[in-house]
N, CA, C and O atoms as a Tripos MOL2 file, in Angstrom:
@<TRIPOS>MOLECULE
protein
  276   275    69     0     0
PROTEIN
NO_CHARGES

@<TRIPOS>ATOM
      1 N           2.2470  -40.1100   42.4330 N.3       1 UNK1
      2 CA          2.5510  -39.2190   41.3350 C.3       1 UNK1
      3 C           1.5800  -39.4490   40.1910 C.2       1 UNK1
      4 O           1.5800  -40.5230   39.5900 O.2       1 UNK1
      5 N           0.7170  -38.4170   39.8650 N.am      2 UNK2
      6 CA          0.1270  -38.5830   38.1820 C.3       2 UNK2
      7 C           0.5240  -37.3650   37.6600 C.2       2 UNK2
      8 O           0.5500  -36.1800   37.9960 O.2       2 UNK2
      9 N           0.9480  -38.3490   36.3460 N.am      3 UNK3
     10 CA          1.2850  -37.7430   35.2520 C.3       3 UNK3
     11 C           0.1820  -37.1140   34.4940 C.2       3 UNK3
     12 O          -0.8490  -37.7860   34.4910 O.2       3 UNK3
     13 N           0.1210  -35.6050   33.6290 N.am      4 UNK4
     14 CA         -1.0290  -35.7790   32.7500 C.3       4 UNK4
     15 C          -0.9760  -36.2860   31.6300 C.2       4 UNK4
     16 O           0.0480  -35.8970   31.0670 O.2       4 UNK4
     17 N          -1.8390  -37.2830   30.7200 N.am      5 UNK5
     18 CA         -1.4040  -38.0400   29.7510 C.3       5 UNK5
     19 C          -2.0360  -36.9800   28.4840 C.2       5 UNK5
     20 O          -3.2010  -36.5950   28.3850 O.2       5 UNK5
     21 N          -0.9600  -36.6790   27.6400 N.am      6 UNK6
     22 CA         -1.2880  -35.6000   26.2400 C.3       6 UNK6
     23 C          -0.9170  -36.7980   25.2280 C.2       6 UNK6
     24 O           0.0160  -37.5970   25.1490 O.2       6 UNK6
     25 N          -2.3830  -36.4780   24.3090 N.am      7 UNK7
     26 CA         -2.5490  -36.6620   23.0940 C.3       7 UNK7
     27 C          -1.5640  -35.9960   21.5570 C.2       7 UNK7
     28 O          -1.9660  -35.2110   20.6980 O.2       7 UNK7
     29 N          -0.5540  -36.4980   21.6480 N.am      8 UNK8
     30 CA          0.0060  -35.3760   20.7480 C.3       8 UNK8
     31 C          -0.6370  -35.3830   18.9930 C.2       8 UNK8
     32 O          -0.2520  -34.6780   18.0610 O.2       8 UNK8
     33 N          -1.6980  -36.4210   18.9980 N.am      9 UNK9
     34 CA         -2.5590  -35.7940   17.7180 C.3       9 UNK9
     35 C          -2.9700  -34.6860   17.8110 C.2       9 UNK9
     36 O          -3.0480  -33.9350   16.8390 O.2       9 UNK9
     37 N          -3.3690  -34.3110   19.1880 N.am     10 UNK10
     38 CA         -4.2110  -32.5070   19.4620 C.3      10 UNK10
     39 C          -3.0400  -31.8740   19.0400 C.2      10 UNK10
     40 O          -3.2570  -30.9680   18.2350 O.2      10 UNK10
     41 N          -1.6550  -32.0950   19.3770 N.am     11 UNK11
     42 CA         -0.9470  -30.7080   19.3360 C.3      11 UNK11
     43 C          -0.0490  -30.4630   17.8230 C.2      11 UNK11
     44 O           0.7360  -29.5300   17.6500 O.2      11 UNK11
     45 N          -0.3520  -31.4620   16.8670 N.am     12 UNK12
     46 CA         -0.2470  -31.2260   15.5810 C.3      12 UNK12
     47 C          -1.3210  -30.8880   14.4020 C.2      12 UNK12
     48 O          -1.9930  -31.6100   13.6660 O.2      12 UNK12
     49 N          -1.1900  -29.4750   14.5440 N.am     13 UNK13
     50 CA         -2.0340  -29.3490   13.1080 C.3      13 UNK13
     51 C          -2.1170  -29.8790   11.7810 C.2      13 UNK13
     52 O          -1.1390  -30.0980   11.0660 O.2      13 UNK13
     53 N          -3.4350  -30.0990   11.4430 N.am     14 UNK14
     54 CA         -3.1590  -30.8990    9.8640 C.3      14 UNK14
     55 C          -2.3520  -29.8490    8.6790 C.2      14 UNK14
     56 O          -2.0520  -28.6870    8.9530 O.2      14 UNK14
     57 N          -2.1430  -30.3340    7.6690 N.am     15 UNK15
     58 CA         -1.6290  -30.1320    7.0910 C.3      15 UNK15
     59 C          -2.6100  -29.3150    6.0370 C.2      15 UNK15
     60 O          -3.5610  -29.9930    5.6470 O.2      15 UNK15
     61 N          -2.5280  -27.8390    5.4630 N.am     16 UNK16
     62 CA         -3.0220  -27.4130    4.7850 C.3      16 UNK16
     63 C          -2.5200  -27.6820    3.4050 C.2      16 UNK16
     64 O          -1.3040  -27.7810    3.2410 O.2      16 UNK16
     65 N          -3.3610  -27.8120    2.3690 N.am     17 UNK17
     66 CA         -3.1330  -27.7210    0.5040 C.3      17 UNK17
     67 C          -3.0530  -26.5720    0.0310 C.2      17 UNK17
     68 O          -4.1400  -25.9950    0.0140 O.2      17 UNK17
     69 N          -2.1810  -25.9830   -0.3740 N.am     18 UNK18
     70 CA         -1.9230  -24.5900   -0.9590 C.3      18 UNK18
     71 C          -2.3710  -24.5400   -2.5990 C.2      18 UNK18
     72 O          -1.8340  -24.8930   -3.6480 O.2      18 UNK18
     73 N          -3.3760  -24.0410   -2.3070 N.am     19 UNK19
     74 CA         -4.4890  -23.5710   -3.7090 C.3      19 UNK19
     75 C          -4.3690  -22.2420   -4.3070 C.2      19 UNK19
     76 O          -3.7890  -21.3030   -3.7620 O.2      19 UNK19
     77 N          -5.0140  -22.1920   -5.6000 N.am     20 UNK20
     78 CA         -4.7030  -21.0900   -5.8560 C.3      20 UNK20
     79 C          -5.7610  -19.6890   -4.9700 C.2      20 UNK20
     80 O          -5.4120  -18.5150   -4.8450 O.2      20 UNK20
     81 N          -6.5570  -20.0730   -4.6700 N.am     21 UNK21
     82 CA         -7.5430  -19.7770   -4.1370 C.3      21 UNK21
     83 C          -7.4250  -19.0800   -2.4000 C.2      21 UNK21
     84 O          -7.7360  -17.9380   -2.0630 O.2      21 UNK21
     85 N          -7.0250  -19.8940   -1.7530 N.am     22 UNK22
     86 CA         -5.8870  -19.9400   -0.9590 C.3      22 UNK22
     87 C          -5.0340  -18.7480   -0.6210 C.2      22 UNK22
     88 O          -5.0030  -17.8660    0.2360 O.2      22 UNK22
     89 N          -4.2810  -19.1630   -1.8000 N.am     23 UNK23
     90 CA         -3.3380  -17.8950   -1.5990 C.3      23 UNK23
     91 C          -3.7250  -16.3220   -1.9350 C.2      23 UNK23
     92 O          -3.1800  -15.2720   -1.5950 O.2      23 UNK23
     93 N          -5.1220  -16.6500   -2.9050 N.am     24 UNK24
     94 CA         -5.6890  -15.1180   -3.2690 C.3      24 UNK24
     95 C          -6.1660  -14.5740   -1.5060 C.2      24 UNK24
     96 O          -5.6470  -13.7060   -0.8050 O.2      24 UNK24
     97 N          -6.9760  -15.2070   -1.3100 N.am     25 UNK25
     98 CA         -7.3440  -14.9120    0.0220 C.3      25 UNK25
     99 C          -6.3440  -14.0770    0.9280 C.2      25 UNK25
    100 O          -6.4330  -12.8850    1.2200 O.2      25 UNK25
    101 N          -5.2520  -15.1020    1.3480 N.am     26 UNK26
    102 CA         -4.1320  -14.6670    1.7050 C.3      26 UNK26
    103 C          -3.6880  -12.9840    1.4620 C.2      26 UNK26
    104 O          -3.6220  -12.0130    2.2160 O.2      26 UNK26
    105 N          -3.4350  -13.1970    0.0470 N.am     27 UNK27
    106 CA         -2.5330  -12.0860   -0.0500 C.3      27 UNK27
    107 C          -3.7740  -10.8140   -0.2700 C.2      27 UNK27
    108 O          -3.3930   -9.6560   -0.0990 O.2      27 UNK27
    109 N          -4.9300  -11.0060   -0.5680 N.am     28 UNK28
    110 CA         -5.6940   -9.8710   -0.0080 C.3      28 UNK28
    111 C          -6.1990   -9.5840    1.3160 C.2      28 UNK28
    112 O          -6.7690   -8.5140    1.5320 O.2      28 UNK28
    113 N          -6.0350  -10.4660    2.2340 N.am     29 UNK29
    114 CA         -5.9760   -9.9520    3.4440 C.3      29 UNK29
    115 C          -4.5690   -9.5970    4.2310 C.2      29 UNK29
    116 O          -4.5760   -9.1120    5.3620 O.2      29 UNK29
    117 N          -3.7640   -9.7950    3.7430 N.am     30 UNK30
    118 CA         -2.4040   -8.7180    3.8630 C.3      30 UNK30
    119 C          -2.2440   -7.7050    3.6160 C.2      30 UNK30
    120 O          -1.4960   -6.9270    4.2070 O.2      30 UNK30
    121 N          -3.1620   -7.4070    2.3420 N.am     31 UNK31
    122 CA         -3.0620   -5.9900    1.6540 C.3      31 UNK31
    123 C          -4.0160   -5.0860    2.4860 C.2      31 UNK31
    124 O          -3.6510   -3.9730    2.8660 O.2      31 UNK31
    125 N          -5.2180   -5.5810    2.7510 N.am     32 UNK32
    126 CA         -6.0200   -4.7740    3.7570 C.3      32 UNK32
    127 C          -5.8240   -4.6890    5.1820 C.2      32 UNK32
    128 O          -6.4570   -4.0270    6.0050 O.2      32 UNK32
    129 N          -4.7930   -5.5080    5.3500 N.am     33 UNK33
    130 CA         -4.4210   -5.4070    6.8600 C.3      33 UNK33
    131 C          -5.2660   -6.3870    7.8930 C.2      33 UNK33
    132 O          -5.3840   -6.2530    9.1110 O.2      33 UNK33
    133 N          -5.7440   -7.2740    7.1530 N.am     34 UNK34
    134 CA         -6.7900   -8.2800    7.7900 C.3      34 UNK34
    135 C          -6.3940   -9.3850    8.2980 C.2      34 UNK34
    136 O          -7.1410  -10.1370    8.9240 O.2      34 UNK34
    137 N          -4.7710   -9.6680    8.0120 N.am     35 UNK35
    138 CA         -4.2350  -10.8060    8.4430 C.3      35 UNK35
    139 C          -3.0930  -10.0560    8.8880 C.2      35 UNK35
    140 O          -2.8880   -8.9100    8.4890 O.2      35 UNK35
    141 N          -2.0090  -10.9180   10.0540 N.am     36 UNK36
    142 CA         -0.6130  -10.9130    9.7510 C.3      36 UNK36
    143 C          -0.0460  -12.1430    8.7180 C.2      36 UNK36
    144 O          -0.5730  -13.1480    8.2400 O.2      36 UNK36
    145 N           1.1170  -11.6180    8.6410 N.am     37 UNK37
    146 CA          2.2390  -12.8770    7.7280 C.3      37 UNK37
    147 C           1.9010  -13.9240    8.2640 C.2      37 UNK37
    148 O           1.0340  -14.5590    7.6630 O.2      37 UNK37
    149 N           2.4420  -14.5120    9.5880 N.am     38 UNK38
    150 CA          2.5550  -15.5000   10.0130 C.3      38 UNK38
    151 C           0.5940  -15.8670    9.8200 C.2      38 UNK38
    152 O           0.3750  -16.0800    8.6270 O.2      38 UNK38
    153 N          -0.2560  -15.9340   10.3720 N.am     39 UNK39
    154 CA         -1.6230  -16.0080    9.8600 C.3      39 UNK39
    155 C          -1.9380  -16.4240    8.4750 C.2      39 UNK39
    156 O          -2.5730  -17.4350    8.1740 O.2      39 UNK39
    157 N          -1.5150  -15.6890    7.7850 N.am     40 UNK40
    158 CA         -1.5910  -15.6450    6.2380 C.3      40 UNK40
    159 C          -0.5940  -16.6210    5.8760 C.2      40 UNK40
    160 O          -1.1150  -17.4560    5.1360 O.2      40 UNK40
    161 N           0.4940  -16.8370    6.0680 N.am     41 UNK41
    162 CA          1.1370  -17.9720    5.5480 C.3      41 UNK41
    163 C           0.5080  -19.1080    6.6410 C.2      41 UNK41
    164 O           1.4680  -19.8780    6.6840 O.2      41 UNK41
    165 N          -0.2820  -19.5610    7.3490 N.am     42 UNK42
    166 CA         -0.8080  -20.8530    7.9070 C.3      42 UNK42
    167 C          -1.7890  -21.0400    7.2170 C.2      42 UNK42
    168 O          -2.1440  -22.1840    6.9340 O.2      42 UNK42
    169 N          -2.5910  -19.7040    6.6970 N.am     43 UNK43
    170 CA         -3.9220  -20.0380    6.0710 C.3      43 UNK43
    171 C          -3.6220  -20.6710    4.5400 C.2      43 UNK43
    172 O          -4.4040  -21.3710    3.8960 O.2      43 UNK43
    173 N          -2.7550  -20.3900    4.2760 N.am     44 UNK44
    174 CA         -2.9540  -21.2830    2.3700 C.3      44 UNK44
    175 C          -1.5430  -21.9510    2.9420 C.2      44 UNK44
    176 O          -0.6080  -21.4060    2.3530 O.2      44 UNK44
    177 N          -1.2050  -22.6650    3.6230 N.am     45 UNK45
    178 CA          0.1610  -23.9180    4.2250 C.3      45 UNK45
    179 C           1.4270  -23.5290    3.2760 C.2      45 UNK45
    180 O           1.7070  -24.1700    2.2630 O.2      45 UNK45
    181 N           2.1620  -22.3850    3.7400 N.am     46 UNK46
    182 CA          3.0240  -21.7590    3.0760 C.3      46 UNK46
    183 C           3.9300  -21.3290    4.5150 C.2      46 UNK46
    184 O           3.4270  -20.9430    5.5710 O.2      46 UNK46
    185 N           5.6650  -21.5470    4.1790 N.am     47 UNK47
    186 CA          6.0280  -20.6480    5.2400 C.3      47 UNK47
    187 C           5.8720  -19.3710    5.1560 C.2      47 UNK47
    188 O           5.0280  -19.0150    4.3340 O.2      47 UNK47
    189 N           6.4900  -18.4350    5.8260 N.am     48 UNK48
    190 CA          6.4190  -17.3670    6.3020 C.3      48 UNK48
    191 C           7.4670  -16.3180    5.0170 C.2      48 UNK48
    192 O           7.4180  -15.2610    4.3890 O.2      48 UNK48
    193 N           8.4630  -17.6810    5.2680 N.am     49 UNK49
    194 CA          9.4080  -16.8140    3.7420 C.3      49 UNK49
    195 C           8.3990  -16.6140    2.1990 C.2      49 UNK49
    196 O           8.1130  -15.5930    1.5750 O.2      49 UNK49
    197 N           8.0300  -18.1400    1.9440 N.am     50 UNK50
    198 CA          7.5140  -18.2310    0.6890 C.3      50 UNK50
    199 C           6.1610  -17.2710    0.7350 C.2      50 UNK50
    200 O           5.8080  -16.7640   -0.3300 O.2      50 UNK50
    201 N           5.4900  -17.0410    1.7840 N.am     51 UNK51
    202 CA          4.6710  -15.8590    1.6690 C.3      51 UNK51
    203 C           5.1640  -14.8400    1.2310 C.2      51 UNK51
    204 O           5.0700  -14.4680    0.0610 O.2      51 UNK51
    205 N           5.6280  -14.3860    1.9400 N.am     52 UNK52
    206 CA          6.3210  -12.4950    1.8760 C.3      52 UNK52
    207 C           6.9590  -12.7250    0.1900 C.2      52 UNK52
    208 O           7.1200  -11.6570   -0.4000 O.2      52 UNK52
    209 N           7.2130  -13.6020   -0.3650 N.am     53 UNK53
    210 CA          7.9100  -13.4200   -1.5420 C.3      53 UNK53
    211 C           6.7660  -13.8390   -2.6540 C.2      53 UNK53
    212 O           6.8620  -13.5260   -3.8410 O.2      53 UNK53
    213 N           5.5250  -14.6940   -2.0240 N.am     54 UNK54
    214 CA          3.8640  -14.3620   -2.9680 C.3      54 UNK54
    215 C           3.6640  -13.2800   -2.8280 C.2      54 UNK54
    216 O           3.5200  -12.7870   -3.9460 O.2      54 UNK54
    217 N           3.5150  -12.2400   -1.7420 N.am     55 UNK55
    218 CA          2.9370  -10.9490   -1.4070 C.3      55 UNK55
    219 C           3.8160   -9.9160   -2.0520 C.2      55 UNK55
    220 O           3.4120   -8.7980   -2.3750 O.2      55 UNK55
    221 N           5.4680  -10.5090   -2.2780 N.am     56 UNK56
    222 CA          6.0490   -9.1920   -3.0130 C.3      56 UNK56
    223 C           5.5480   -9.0910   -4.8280 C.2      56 UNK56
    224 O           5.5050   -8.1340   -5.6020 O.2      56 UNK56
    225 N           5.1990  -10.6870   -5.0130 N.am     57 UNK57
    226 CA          4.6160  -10.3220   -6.3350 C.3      57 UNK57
    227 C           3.5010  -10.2560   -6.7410 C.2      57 UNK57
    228 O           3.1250  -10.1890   -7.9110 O.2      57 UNK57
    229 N           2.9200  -10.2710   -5.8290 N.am     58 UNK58
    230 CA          1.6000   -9.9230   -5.3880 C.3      58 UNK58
    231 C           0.9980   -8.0270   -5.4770 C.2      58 UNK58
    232 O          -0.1020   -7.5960   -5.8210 O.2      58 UNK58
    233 N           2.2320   -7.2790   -5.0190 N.am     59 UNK59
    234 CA          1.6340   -6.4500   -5.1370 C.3      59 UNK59
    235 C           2.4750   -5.9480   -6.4240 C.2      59 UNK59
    236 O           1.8630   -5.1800   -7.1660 O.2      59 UNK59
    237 N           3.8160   -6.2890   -6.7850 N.am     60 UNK60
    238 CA          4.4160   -6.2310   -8.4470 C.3      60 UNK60
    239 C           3.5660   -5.9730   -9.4910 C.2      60 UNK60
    240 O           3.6640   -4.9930  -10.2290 O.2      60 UNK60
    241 N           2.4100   -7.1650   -9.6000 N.am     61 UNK61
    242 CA          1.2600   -7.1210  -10.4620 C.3      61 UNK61
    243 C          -0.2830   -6.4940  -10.0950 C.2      61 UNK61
    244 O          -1.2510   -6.6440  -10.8400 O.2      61 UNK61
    245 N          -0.3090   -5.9630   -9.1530 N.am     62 UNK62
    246 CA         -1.7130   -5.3880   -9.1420 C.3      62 UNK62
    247 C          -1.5110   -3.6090   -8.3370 C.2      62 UNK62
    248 O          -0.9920   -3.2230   -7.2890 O.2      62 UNK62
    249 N          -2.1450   -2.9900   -9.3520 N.am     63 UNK63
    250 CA         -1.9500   -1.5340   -8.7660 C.3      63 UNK63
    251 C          -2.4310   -1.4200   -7.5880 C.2      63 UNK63
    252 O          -2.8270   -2.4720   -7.0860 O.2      63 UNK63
    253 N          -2.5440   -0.3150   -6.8730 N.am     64 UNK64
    254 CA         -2.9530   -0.0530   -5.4460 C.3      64 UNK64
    255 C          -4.5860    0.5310   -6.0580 C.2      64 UNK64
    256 O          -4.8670    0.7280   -7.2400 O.2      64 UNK64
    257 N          -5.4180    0.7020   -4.9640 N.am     65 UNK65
    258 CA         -7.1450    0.6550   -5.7900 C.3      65 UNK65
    259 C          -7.4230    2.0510   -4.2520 C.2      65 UNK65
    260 O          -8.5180    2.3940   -3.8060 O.2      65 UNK65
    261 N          -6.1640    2.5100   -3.8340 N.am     66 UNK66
    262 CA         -6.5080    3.5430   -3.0280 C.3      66 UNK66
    263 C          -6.0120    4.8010   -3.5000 C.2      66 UNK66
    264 O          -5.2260    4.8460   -4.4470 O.2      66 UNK66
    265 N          -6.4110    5.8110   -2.9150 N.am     67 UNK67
    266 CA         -5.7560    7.4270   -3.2020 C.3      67 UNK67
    267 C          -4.8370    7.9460   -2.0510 C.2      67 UNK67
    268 O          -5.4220    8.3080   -1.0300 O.2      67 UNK67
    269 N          -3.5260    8.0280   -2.0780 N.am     68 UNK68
    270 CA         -3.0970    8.7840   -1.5650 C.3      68 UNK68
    271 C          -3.0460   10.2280   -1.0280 C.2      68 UNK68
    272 O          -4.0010   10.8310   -1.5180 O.2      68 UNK68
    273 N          -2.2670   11.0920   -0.1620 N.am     69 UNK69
    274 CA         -2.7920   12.3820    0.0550 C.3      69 UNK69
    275 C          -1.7740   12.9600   -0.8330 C.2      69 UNK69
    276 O          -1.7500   14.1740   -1.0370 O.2      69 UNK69
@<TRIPOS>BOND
     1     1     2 1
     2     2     3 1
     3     3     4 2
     4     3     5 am
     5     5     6 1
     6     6     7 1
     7     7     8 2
     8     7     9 am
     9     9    10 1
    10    10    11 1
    11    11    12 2
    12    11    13 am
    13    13    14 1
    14    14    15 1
    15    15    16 2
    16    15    17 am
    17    17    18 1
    18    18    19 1
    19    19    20 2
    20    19    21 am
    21    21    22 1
    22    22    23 1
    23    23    24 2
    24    23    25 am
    25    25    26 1
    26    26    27 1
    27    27    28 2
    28    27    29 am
    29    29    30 1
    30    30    31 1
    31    31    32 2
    32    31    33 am
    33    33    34 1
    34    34    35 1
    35    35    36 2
    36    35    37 am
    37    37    38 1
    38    38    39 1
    39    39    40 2
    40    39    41 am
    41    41    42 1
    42    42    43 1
    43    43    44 2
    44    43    45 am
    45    45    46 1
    46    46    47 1
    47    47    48 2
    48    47    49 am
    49    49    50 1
    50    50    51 1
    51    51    52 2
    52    51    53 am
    53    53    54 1
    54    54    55 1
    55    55    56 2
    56    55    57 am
    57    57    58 1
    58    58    59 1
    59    59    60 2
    60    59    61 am
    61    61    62 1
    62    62    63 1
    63    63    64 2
    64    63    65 am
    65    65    66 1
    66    66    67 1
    67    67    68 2
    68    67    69 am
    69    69    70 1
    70    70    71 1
    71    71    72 2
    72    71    73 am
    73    73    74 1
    74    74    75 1
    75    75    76 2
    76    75    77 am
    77    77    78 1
    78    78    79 1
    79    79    80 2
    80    79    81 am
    81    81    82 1
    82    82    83 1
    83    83    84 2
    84    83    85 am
    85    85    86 1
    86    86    87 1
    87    87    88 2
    88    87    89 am
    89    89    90 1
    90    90    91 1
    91    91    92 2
    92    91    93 am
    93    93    94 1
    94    94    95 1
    95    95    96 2
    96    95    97 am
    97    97    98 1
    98    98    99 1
    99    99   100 2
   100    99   101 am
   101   101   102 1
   102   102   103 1
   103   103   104 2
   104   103   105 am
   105   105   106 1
   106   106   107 1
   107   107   108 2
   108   107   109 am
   109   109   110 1
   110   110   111 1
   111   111   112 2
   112   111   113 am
   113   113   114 1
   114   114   115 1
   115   115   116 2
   116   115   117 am
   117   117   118 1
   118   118   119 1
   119   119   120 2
   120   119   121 am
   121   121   122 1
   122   122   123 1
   123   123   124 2
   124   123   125 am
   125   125   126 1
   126   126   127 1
   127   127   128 2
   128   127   129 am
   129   129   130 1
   130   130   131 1
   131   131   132 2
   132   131   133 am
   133   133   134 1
   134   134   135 1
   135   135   136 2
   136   135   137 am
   137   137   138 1
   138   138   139 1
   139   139   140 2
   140   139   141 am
   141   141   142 1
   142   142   143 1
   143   143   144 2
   144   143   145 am
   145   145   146 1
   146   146   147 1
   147   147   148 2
   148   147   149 am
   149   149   150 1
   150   150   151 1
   151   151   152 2
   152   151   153 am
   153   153   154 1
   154   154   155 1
   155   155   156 2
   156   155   157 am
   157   157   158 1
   158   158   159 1
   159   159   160 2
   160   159   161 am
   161   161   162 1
   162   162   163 1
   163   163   164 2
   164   163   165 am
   165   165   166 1
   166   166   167 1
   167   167   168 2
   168   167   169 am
   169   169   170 1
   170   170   171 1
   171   171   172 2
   172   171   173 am
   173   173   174 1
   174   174   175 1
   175   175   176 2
   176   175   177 am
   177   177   178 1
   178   178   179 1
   179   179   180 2
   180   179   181 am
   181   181   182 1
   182   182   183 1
   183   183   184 2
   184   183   185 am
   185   185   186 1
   186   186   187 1
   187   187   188 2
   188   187   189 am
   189   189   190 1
   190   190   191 1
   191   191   192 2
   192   191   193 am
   193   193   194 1
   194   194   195 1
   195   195   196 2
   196   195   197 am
   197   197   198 1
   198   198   199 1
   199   199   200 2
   200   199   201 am
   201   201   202 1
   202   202   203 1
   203   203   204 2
   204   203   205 am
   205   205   206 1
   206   206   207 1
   207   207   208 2
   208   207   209 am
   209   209   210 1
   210   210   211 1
   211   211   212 2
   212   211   213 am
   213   213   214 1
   214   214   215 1
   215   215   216 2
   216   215   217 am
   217   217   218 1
   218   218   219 1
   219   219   220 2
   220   219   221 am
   221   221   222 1
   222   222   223 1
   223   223   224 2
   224   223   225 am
   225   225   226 1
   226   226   227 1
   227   227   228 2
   228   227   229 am
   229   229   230 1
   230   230   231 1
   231   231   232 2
   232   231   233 am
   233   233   234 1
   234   234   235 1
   235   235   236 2
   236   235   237 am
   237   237   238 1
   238   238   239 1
   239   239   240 2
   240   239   241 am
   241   241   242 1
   242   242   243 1
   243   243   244 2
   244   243   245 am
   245   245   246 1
   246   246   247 1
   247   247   248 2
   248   247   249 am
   249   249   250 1
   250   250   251 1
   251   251   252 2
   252   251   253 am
   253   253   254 1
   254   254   255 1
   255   255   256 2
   256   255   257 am
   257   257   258 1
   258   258   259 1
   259   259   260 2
   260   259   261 am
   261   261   262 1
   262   262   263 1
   263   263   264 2
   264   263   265 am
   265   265   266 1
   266   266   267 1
   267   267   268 2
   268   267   269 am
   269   269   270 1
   270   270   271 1
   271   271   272 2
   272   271   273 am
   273   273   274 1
   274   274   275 1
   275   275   276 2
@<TRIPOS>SUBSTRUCTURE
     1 UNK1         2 RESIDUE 1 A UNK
     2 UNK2         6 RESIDUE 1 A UNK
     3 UNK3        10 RESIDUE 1 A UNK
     4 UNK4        14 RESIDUE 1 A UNK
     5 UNK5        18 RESIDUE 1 A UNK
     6 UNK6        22 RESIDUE 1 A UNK
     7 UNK7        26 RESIDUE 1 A UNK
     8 UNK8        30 RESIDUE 1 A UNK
     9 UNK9        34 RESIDUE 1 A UNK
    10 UNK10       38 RESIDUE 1 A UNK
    11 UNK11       42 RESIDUE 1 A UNK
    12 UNK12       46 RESIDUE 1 A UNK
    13 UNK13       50 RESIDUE 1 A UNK
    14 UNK14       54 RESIDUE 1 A UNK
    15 UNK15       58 RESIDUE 1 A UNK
    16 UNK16       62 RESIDUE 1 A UNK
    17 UNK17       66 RESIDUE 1 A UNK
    18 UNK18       70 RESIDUE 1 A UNK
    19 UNK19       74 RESIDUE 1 A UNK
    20 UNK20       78 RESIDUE 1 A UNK
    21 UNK21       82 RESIDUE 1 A UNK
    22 UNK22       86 RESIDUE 1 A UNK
    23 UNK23       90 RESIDUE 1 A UNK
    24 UNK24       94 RESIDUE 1 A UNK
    25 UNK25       98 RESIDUE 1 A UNK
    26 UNK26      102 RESIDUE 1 A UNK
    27 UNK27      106 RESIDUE 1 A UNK
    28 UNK28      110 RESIDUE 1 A UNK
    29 UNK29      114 RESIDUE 1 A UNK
    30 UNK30      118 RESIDUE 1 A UNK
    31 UNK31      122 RESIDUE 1 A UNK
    32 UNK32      126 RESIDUE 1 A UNK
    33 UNK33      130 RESIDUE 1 A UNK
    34 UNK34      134 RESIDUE 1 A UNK
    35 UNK35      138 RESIDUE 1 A UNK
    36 UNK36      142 RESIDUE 1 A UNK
    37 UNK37      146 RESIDUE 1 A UNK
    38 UNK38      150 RESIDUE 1 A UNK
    39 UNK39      154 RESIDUE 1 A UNK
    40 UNK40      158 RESIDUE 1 A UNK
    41 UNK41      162 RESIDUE 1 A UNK
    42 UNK42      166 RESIDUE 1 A UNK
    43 UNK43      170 RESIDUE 1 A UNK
    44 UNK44      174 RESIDUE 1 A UNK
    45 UNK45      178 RESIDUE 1 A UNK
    46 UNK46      182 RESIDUE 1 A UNK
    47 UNK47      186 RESIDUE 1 A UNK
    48 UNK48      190 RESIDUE 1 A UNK
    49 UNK49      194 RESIDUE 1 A UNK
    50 UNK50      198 RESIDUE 1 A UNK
    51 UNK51      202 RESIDUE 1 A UNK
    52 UNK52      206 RESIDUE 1 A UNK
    53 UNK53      210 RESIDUE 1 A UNK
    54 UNK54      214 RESIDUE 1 A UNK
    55 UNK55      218 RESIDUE 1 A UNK
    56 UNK56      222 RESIDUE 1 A UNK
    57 UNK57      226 RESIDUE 1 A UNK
    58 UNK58      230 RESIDUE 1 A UNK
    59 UNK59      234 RESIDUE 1 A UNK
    60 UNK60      238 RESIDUE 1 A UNK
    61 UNK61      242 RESIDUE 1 A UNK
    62 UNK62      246 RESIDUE 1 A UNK
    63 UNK63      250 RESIDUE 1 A UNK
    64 UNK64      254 RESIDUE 1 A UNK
    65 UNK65      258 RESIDUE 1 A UNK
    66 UNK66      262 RESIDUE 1 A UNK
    67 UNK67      266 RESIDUE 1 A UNK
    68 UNK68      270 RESIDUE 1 A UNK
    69 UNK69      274 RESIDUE 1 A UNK
């Protein structure tokens, strides 16, 4: 019998620092459709809740920069 032997350092990701910087990124590639949530909250180390509730005030404070029909 062999076993395969796993490294479970590989199967934990480090830990991201949530910057302000970070999260700009983030929440403008949500707005353009360049990320999903889940994506966007791994990229600035945020869950998935505390995203969607940056992105709701996220778009609270900044007008839309498109034209509707």
């Amino acid at each position: 019998m062999s076993f395969i032997k796993i490294d479970k350092s590989n199967l934990v990701e480090p830990k991201v620092k949530t910057t302000p910087q970070n999260v700009q990124e983030s929440n403008e590639a949500l707005f353009r459709a360049k990320l999903t949530l889940p994506a966007a909250a791994k990229h600035c180390g945020m869950t998935q809740k505390e995203m969607k509730l940056t992105f709701w005030e996220f778009l609270k404070y900044n007008e839309p920069d498109y034209e509707s029909e």
